[in-house]
C-alpha beads as a LAMMPS data file, in Angstrom:
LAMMPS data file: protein, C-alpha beads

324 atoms
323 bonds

1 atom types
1 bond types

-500.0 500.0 xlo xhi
-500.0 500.0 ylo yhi
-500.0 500.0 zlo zhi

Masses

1 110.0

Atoms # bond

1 1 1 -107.373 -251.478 92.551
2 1 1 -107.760 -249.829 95.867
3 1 1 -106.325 -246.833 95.046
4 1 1 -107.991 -246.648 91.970
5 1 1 -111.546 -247.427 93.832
6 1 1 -110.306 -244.382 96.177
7 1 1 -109.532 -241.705 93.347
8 1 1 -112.682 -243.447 91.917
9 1 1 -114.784 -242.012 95.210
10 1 1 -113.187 -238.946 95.891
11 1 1 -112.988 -237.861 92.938
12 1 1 -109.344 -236.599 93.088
13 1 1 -107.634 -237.772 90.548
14 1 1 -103.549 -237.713 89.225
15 1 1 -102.616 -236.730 85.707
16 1 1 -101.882 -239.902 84.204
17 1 1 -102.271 -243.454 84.854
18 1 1 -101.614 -246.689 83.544
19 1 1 -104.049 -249.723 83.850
20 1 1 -102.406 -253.259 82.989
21 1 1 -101.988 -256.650 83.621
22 1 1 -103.094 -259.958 82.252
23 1 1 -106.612 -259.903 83.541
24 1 1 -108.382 -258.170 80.764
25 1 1 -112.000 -258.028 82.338
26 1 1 -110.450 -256.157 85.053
27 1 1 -108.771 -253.724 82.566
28 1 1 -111.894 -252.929 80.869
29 1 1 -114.170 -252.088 84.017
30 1 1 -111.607 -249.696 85.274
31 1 1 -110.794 -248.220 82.079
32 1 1 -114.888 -247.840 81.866
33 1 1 -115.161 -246.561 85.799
34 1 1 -112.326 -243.826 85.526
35 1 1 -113.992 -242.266 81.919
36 1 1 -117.322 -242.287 83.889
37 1 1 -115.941 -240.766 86.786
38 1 1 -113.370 -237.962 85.185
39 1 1 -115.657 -236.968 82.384
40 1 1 -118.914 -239.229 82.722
41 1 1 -120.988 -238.954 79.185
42 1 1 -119.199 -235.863 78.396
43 1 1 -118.016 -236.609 74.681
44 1 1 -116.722 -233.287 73.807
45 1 1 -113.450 -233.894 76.140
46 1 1 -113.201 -237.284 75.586
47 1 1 -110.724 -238.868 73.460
48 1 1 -109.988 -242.632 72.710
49 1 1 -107.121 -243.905 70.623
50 1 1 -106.575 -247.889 70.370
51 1 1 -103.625 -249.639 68.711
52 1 1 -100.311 -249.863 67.055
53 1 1 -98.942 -246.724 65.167
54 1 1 -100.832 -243.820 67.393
55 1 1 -99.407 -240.403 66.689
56 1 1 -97.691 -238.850 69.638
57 1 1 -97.641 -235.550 68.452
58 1 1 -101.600 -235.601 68.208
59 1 1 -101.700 -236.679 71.779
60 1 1 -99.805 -233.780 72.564
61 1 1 -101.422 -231.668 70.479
62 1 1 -104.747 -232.689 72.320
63 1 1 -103.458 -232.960 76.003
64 1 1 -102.545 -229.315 75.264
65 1 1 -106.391 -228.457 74.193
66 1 1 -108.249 -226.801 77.259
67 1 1 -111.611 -228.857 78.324
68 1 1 -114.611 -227.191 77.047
69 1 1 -116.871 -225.843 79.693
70 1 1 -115.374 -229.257 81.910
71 1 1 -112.904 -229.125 84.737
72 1 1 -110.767 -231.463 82.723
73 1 1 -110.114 -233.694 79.181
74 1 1 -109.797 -236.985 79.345
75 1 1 -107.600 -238.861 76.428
76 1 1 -107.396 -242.667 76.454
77 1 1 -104.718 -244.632 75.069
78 1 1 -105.222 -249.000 74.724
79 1 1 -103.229 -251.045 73.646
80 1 1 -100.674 -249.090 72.269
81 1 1 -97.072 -250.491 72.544
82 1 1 -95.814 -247.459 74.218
83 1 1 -94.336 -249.274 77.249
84 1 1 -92.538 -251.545 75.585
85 1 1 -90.370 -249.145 73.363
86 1 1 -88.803 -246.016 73.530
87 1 1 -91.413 -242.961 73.934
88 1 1 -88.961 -240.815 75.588
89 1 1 -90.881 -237.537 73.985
90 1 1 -94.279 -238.738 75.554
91 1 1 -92.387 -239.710 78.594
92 1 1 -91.284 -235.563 78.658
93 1 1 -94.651 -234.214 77.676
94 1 1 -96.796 -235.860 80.949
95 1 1 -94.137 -233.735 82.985
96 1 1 -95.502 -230.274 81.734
97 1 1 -98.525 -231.068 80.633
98 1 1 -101.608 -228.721 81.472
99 1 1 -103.624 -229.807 84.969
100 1 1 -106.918 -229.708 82.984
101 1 1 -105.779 -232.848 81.026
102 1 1 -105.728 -236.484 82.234
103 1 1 -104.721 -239.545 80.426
104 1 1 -105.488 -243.156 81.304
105 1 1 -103.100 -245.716 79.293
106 1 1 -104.103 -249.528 79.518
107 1 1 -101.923 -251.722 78.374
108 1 1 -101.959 -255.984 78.958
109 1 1 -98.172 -256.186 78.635
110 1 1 -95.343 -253.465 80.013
111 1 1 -91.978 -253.010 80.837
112 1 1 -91.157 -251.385 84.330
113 1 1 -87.760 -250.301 82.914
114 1 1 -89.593 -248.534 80.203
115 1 1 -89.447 -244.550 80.739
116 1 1 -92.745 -243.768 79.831
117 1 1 -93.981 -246.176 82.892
118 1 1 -91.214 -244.630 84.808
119 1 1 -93.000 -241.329 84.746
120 1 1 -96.753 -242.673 84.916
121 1 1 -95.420 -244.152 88.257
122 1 1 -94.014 -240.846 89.725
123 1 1 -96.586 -238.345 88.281
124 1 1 -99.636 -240.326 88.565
125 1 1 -100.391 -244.098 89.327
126 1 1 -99.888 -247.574 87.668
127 1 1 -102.741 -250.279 88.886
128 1 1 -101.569 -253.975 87.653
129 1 1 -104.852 -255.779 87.083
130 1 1 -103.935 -259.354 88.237
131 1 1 -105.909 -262.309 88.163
132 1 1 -107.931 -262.539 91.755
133 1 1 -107.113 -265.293 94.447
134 1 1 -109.436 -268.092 94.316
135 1 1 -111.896 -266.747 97.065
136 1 1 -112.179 -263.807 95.758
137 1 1 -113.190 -265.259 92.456
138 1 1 -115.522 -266.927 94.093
139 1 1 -117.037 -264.337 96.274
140 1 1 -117.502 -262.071 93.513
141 1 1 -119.202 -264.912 91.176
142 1 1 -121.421 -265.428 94.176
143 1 1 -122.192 -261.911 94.134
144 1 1 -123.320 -262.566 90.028
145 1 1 -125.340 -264.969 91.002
146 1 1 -126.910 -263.189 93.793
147 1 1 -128.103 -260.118 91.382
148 1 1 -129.291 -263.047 89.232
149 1 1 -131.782 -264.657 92.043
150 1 1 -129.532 -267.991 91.625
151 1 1 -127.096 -269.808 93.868
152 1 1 -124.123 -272.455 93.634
153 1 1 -122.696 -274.727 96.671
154 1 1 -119.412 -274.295 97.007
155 1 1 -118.982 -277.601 95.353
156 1 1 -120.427 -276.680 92.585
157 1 1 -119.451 -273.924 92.095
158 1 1 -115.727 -275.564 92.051
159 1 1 -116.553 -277.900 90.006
160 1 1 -117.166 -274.894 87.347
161 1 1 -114.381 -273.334 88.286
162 1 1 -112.364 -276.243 87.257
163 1 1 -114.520 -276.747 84.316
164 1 1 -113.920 -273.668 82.389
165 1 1 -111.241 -270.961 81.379
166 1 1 -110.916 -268.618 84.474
167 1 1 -110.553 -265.564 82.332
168 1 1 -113.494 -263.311 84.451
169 1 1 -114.508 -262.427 81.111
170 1 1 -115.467 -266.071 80.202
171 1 1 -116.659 -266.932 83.615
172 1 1 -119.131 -263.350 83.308
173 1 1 -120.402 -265.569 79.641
174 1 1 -120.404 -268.653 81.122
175 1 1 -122.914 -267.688 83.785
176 1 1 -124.928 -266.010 81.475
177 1 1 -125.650 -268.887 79.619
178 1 1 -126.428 -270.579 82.970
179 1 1 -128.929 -267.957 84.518
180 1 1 -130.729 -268.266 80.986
181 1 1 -130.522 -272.292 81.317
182 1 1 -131.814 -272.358 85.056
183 1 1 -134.851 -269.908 84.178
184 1 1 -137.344 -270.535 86.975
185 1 1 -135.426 -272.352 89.586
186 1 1 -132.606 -270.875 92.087
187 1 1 -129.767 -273.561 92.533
188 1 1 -127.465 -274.062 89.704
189 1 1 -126.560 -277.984 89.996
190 1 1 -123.198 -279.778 88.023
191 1 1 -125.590 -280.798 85.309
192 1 1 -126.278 -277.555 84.059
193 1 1 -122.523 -276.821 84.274
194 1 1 -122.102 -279.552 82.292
195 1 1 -125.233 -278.931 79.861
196 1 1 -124.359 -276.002 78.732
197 1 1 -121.096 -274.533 79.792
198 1 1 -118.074 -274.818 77.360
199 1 1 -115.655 -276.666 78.791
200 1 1 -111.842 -275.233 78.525
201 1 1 -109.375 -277.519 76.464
202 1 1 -107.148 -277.214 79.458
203 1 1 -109.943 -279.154 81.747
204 1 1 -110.287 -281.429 78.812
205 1 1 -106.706 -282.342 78.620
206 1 1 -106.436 -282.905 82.291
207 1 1 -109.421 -285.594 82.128
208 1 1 -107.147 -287.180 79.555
209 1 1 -104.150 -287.286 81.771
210 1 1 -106.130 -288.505 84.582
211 1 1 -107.262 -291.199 82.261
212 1 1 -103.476 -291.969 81.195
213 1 1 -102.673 -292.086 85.107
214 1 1 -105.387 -294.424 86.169
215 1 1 -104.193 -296.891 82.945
216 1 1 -107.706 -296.289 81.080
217 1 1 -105.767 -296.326 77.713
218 1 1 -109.172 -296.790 75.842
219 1 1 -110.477 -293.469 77.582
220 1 1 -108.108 -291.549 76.983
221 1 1 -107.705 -292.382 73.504
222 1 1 -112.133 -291.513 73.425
223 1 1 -110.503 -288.196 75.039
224 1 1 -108.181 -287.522 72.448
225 1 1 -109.968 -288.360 69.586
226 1 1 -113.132 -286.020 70.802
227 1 1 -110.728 -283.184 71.243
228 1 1 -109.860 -283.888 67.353
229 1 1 -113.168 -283.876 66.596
230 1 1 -113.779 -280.612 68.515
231 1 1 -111.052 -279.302 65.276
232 1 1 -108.641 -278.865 67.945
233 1 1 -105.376 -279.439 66.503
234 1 1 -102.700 -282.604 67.719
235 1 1 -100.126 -280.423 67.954
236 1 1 -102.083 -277.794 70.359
237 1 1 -103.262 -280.647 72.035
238 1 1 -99.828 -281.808 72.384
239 1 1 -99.019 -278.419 73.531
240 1 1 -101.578 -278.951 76.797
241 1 1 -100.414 -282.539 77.257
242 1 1 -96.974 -280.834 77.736
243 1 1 -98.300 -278.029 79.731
244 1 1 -100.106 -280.147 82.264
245 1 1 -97.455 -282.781 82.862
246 1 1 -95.157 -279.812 83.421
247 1 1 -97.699 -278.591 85.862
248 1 1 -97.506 -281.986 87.624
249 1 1 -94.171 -282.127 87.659
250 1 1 -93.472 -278.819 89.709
251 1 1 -96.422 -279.384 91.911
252 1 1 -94.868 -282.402 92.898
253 1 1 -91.586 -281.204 93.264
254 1 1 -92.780 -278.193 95.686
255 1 1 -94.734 -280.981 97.411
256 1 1 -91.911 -283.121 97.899
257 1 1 -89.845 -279.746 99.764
258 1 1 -92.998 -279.452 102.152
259 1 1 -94.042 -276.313 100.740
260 1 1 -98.491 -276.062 101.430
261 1 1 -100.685 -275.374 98.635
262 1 1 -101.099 -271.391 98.894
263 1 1 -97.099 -271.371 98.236
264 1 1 -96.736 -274.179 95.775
265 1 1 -99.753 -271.916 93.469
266 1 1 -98.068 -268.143 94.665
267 1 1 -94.882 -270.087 92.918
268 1 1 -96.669 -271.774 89.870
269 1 1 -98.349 -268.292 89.572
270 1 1 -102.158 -270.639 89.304
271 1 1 -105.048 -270.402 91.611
272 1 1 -104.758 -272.548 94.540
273 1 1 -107.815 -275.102 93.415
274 1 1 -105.514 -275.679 90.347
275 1 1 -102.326 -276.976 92.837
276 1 1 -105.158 -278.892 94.495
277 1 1 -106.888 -280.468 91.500
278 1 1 -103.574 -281.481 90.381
279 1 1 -102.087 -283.252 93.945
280 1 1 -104.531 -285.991 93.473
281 1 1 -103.019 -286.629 89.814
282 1 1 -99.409 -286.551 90.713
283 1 1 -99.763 -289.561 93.497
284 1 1 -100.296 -291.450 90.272
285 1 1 -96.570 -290.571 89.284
286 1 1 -92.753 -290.352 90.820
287 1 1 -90.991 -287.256 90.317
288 1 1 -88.808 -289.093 88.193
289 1 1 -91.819 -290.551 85.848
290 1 1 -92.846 -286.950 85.500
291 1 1 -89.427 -285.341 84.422
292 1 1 -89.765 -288.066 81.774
293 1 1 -93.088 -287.519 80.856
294 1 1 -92.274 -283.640 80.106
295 1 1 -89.323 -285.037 78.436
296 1 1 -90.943 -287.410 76.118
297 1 1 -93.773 -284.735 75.039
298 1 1 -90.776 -282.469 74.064
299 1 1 -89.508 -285.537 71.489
300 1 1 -93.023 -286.132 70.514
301 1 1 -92.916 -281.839 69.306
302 1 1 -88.912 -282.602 67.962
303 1 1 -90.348 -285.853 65.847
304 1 1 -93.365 -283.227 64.357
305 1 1 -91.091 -280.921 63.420
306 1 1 -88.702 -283.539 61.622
307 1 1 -90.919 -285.309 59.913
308 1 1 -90.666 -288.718 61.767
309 1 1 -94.366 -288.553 62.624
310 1 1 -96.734 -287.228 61.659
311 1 1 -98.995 -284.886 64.211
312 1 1 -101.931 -287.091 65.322
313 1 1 -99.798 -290.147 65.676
314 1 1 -97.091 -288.470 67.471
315 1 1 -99.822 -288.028 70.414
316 1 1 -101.714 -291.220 70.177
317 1 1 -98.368 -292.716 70.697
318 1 1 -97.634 -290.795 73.970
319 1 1 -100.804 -291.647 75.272
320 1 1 -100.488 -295.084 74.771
321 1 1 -96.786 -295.086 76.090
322 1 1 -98.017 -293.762 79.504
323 1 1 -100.943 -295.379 79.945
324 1 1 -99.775 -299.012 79.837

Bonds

1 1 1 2
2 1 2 3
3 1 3 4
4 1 4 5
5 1 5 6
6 1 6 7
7 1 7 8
8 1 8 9
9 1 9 10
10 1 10 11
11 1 11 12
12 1 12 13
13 1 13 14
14 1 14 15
15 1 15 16
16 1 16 17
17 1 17 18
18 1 18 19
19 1 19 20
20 1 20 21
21 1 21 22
22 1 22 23
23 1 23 24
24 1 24 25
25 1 25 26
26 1 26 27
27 1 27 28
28 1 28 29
29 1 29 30
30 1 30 31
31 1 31 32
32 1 32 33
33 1 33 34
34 1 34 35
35 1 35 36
36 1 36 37
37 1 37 38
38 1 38 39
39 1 39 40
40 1 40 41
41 1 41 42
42 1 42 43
43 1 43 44
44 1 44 45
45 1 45 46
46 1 46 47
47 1 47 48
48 1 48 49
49 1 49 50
50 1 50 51
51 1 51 52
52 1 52 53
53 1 53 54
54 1 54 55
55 1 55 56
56 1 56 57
57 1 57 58
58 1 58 59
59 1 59 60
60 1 60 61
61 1 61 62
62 1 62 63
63 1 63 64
64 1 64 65
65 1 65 66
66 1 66 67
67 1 67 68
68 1 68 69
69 1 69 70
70 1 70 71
71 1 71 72
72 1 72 73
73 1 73 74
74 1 74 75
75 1 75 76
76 1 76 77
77 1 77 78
78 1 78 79
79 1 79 80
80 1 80 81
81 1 81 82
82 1 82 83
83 1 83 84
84 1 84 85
85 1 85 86
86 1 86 87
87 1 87 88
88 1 88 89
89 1 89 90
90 1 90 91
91 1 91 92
92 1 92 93
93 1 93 94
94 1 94 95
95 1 95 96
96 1 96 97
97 1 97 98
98 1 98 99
99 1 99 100
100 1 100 101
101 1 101 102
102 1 102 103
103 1 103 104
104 1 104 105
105 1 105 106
106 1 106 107
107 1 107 108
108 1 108 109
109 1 109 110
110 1 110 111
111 1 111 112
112 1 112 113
113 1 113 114
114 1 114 115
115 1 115 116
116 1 116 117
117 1 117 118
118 1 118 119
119 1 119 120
120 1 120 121
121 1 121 122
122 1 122 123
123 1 123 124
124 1 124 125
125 1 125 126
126 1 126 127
127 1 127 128
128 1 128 129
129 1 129 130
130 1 130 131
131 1 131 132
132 1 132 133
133 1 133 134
134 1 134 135
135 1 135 136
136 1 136 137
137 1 137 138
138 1 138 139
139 1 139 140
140 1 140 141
141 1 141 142
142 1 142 143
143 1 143 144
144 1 144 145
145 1 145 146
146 1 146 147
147 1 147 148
148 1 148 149
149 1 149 150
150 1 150 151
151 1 151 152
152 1 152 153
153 1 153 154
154 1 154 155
155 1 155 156
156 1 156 157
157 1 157 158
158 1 158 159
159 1 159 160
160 1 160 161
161 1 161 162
162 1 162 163
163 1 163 164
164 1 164 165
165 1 165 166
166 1 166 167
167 1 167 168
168 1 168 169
169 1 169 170
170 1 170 171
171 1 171 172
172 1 172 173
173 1 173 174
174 1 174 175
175 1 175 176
176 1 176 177
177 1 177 178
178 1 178 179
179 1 179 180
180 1 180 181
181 1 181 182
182 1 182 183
183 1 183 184
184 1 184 185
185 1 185 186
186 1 186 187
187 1 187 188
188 1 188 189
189 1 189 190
190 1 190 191
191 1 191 192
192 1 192 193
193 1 193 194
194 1 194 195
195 1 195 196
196 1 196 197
197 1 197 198
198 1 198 199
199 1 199 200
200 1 200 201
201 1 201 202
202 1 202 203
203 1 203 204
204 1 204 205
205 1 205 206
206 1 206 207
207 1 207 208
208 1 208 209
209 1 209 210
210 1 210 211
211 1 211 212
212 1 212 213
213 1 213 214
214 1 214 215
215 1 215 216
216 1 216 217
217 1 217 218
218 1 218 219
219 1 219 220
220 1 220 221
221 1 221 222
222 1 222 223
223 1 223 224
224 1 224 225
225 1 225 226
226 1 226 227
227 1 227 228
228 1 228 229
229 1 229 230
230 1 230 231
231 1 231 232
232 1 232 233
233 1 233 234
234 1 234 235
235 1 235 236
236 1 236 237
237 1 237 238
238 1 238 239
239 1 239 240
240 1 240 241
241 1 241 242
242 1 242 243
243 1 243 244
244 1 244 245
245 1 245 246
246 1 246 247
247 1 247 248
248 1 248 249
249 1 249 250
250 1 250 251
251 1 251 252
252 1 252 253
253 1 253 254
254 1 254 255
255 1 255 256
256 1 256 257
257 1 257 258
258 1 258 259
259 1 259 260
260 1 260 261
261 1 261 262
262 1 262 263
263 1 263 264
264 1 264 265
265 1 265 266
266 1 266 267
267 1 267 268
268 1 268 269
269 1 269 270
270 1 270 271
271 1 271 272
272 1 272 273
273 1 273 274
274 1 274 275
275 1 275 276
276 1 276 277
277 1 277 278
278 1 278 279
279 1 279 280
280 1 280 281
281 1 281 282
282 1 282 283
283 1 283 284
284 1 284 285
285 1 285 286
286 1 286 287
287 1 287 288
288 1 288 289
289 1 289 290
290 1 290 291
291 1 291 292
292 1 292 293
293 1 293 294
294 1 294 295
295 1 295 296
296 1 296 297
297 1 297 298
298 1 298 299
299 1 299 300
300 1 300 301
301 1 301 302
302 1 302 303
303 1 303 304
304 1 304 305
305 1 305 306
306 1 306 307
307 1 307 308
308 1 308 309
309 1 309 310
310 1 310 311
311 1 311 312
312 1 312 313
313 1 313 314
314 1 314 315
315 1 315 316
316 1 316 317
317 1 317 318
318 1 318 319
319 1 319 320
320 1 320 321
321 1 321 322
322 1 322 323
323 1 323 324
């Protein structure tokens, strides 16, 4: 992103590049900042092309068009596949391509061994849009709030962090909703969070864990059976009882080999208030009781699948098996 910001600035740009990466918010505003700074409003040499089945010979055909009265044409490709198959004729054409053209691909999902990124790398640049650390999440949400007039303690702000899906598109929503809620006073408090923000299944889930670990079978039955009545289905749900039992099972293995938070999340590839969030859960369990835990929710899936039991009973029964 750097880079990008630098190009951005200067306004000397390469002939190709490639936005991607899992964090889609960030793949958007880029996408948006290089269009406004190669070609700005200019729609006469601008092109965008989204999706599956995009012809390459019409790319080429238009990289090869000179900019009208503009120092250069800008073509955007999203979302197309090319970087995970074979596009060894596109791959060619960015070589010799005229200087006047530029083209920005963004793309969530590549491959690195792919010869079309092969090329974007050497001729122009490839930015990988990855989820931020945790302070930097929370510096820039502070900075939302900020051009907003409101304000979160760190606490709180946490505590919504924790709360909600951490996609920066969400969070961007989610403290929409809140500015609109808090209309005429500054602080944001944890009731508002909890007023009005939608809380992710994921943070759901883990409140029903926690509730399994701390032996409150009759809350985390409440848990479940609000989750069902959300529509969420037992075998998703299952799916994030698995997923976070899993969590606390590697968290507690890195903890066990004395490896600090930072490293345990840089590892788990999660945010470093997740690895904390969880450390308090997993004194609840041994290693061992979490191996069989993971182990369990796996039969739980295999019984679904046979027929022995049927979905919803399949994870009432878990719950009830751990939380005795």
């Amino acid at each position: 992103m750097k880079i990008l910001n630098q190009h951005i600035k200067s306004g000397d740009f390469k002939p190709v590049y490639l936005i991607y990466g899992t964090e889609d918010y960030l793949r958007k505003q880029y996408r948006d900042k290089m269009r406004q700074a190669i070609v700005g409003e200019d729609t006469m040499n601008y092109s965008y092309f989204e999706g599956k089945g995009i012809s390459v010979k019409e790319l080429i055909d238009l990289g090869e068009t000179l900019p009208f009265f503009s120092e250069r044409r800008l073509i955007v490709v999203e979302n197309s596949g090319f970087f995970s198959s074979a596009q060894d004729e596109l791959a060619a054409y960015l070589k010799e391509m005229p200087e006047t053209t530029c083209f920005v691909f963004v793309e969530k999902d590549v491959d690195k061994r792919n010869k079309l990124f092969k090329a974007v790398s050497s001729l122009g640049y490839a930015a990988n849009m990855t989820p931020p650390d945790e302070r930097t999440l929370m510096r820039w949400i502070a900075g939302l709030l900020k051009g907003e007039r409101r304000q979160m303690s760190e606490s709180t702000l946490r505590y919504f962090l924790e709360r909600i899906d951490t996609d920066m598109e969400n969070i961007r929503r989610e403290l929409d909703k809140l500015v609109v809620y808090t209309d005429g006073r500054q602080e944001i408090v944890r009731e508002d969070i909890d007023a009005v923000c939608t809380v992710y299944t994921e943070s759901q889930v883990f409140d029903m864990v926690k509730a399994v670990a701390e032996k409150q079978q009759a809350k985390a039955l409440k848990l479940y059976y609000d989750l069902i009545g959300q529509k969420e289905a037992p075998m998703r749900i299952l799916y994030w009882i698995t997923r976070q039992f899993n969590q606390l099972y590697q968290i507690k293995d890195l903890q066990n080999k004395g490896y600090p938070d930072h490293v345990i999340a840089e590892r788990m590839g999660v945010r470093d208030f997740i690895v904390r969030k969880n450390k308090a859960l997993c004194q609840h369990f041994s290693l061992a009781e979490l191996r069989q835990a993971v182990e369990v929710c796996v039969q739980r899936e295999e019984d679904v699948k046979t027929g022995r039991l049927n979905d919803r009973m399949a994870v009432e029964l878990l719950i009830v098996r751990f939380s005795v």
